[in-house]
C-alpha positions in Angstrom: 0.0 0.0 0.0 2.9 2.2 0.8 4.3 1.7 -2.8 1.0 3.1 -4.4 0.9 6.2 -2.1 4.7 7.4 -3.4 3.0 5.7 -6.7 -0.2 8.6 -6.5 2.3 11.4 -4.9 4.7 10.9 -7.7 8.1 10.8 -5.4 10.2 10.8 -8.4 8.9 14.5 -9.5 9.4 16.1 -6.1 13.3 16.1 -7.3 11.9 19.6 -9.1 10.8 21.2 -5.4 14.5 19.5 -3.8 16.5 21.6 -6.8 14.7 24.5 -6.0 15.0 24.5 -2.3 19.1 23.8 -3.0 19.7 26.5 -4.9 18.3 28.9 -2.6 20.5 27.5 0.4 23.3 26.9 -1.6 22.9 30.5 -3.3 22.8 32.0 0.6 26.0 29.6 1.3 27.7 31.0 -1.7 27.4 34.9 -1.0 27.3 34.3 3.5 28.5 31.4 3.9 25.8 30.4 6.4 22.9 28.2 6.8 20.7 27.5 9.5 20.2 23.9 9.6 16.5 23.9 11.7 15.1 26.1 8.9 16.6 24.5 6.2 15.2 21.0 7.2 11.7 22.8 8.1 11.5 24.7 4.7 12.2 20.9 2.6 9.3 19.5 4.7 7.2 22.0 4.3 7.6 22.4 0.2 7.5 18.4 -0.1 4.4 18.7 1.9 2.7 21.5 -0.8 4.2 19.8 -3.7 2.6 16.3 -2.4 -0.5 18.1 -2.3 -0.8 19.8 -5.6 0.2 16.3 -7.2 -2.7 14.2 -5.0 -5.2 17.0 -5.8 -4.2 17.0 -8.9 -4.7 13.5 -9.3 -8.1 13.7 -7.9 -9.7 16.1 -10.1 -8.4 14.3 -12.9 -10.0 11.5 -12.6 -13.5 13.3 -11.0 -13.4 14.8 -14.9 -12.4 12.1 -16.4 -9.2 12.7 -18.0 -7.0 9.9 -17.0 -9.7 7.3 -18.3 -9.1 9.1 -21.9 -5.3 9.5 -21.8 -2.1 7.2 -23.2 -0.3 6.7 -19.7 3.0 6.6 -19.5 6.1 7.1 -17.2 6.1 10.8 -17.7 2.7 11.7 -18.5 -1.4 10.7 -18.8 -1.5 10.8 -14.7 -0.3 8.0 -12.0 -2.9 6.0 -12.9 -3.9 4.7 -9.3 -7.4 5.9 -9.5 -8.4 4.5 -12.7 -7.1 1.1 -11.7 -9.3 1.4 -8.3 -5.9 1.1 -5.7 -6.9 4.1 -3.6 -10.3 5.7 -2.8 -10.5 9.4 -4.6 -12.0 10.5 -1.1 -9.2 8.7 0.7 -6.3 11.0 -2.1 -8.2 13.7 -2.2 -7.9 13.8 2.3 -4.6 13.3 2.0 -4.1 16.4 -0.6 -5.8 18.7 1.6 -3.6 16.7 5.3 -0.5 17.3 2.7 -1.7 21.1 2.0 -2.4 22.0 6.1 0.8 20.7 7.0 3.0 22.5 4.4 0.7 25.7 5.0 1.4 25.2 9.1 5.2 25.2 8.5 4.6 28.1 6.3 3.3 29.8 8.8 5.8 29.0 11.1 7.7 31.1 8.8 5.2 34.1 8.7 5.6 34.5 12.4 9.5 34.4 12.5 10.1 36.4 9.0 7.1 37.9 8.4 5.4 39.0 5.9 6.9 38.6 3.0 7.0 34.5 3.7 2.9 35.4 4.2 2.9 36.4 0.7 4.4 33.7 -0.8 2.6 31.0 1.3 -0.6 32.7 0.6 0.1 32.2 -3.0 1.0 28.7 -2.5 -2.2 27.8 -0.8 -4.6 28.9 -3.3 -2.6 28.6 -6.8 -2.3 25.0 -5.4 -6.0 24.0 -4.6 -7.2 25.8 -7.5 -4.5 24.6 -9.6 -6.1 21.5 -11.2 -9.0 23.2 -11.8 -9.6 27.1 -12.3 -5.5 27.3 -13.4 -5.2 24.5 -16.0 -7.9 25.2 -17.3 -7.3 29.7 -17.9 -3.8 28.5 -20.0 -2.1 29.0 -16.9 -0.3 25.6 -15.9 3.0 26.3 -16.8 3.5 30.0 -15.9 2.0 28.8 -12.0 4.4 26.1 -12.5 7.6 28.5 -13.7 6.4 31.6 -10.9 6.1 28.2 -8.3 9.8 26.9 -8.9 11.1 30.9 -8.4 8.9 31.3 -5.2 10.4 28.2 -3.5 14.0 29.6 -4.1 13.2 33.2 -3.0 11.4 31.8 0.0 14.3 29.4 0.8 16.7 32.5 0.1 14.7 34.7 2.3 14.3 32.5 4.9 18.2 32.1 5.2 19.4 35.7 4.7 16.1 37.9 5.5 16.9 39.6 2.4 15.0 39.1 -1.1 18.0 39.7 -4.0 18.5 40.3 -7.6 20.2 37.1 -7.4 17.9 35.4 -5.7 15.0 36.4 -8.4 17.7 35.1 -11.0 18.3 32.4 -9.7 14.6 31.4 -9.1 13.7 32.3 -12.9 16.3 29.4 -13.9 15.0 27.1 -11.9 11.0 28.2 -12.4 12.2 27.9 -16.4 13.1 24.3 -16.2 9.8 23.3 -14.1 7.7 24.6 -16.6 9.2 22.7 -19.6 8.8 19.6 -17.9 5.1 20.5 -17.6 5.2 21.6 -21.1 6.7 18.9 -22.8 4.5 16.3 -20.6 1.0 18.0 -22.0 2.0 16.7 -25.5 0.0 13.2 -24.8 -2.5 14.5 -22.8 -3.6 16.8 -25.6 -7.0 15.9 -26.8 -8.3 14.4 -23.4 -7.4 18.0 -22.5 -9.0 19.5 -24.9 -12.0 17.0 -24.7 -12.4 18.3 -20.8 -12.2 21.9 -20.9 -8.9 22.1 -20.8 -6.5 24.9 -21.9 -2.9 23.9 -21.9 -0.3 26.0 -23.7 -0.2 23.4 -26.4 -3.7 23.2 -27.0 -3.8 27.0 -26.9 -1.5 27.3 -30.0 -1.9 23.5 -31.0 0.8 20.9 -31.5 3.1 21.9 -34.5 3.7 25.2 -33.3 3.9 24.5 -29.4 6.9 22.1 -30.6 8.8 25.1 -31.8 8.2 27.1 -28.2 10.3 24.4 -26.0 13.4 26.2 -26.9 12.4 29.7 -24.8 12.5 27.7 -21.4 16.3 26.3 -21.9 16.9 29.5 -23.3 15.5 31.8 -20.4 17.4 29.4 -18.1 20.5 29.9 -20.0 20.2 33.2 -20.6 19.8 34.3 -17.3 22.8 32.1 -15.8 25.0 33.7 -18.2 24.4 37.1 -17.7 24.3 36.5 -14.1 28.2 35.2 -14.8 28.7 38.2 -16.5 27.1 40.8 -14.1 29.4 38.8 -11.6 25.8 37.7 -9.6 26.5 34.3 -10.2 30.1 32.4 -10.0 32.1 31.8 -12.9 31.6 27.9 -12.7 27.8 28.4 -13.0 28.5 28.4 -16.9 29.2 24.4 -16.1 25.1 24.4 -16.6 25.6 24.7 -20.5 27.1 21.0 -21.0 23.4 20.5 -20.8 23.1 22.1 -24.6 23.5 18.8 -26.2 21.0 16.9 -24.3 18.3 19.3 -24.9 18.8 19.6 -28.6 17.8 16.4 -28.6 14.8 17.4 -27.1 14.1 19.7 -29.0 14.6 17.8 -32.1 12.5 14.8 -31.1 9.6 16.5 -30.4 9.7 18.6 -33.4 9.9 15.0 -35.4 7.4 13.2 -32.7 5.1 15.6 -31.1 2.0 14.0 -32.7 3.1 10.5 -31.9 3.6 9.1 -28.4 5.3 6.2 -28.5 8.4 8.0 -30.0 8.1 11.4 -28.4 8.3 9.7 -24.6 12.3 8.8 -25.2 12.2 12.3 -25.4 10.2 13.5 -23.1 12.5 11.8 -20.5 15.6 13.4 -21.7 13.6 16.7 -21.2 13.2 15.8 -17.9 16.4 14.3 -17.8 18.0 17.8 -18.4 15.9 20.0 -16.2 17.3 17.7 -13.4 20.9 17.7 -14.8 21.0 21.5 -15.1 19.5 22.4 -12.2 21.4 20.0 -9.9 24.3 21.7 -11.7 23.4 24.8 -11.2 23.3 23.8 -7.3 26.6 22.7 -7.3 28.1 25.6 -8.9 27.4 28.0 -6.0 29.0 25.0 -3.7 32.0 24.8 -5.8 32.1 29.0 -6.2 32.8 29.3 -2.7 36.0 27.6 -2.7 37.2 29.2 -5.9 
């Protein structure tokens, strides 16, 4: 039973929340070489807790509207698949969205009272982008620019809750890693396109339809990039934070399988994990860059 709960709460995607809580500690480590320890553990428990909850809630409404009855399912897209197959209750995933939500919004506010209210703001946003998220969100156009403003929350958060001081660098930093969320959510909507669309759905791709939405996966590398470089430049990020760009091969061939496969499923999901595959990469990188900066 234990297995089909990480199965439902997607464990493997909550890598995405862990990279983004990293680079704002390890951006605070890099320019005060500090860190609080009982804060840093509190603020991973309390993201995990908010990002469990957006993915069970998420799983619930699905299948309420009946989208993961109508899409392919895969390892990277078309839902977890736990409700359609009748392992879990949706009452009993639905409870533990809303436990998972309380939890992360109580160590929120934990934060509120010792940092004020700039952590209010943020956790405010949290609460209701997430339990409106599967609903009122997806279904304005909306799912990846909550998911790209999510990832740079989480690191200005972190940051703020380290230093007490929201940054320049910071906001950089957070736009890399909200950049590389959102492909991942971009690229994933490519199956799930006509059940979508059949539901009331309004993905990005099914805004500007498949052909054309296959050309737009290169802005999201491309912001990330981007902004890590002129961070280098500005001197805002270390030198060794260009090590991010040995990702470029790996999402060329991204980019060049979905252009060939975005219609098809079967061939695009090869891709679709290398998409994935570099988010992680980069971002983990990206980490380890302000690690390695502080002893250069």
């Amino acid at each position: 039973m234990l297995s089909v709960w990480f199965r439902v709460i997607r464990v493997r995607f909550l890598l995405a929340s862990v990279i983004a809580v990293s680079v704002g500690l390890s951006l605070n480590w890099w320019q005060h070489n500090s860190f609080d320890i009982f804060d840093g553990i509190l603020t991973f428990a309390g993201v995990m807790a908010l990002h469990a909850s957006v993915d069970l809630l998420n799983d619930f409404w699905d299948f309420k509207r009946g989208i993961d009855t109508q899409t392919p399912k895969t390892k990277m897209s078309g839902g977890t698949g736990v409700l359609p197959e009748g392992l879990l209750k949706p009452s009993s995933v639905y409870r533990a969205g809303i436990a998972f939500l309380i939890i992360g919004s109580v160590i929120g506010g934990y934060f509120v009272l010792t940092d004020g209210i700039i952590i209010a703001v943020i956790l405010g946003f949290a609460i209701l982008s997430i339990y409106f998220y599967s609903t009122k969100i997806v279904d304005s156009g909306l799912g990846e620019f909550f998911v790209a403003v999510k990832g740079s929350m989480i690191v200005l958060g972190t940051y703020f809750i380290q230093s007490d001081q929201l940054t320049v660098e910071a906001a950089m930093a957070g736009t890399v890693v909200g950049s590389l969320s959102a492909l991942v959510l971009f690229i994933a909507s490519f199956p799930d396109h006509d059940a979508d669309k059949s539901k009331g759905r309004k993905t990005l791709v099914i805004a500007v339809g498949k052909q054309t939405a296959s050309k737009l996966i290169w802005i999201f590398p491309l912001v990330s990039y981007f902004v890590i470089i002129t961070g280098v430049a500005l001197n805002l990020f270390p030198t060794i934070s260009l090590i991010c760009l040995v990702t470029i091969p790996l999402m060329i061939k991204s980019g060049i399988g979905l252009k060939k496969y975005y219609s098809t499923v079967d061939e695009l999901i090869p891709y679709m994990s290398s998409t994935l595959m570099f988010s992680r990469i980069t971002g983990a990188l990206f980490v380890a860059s302000f690690l390695i900066g502080l002893s250069l």
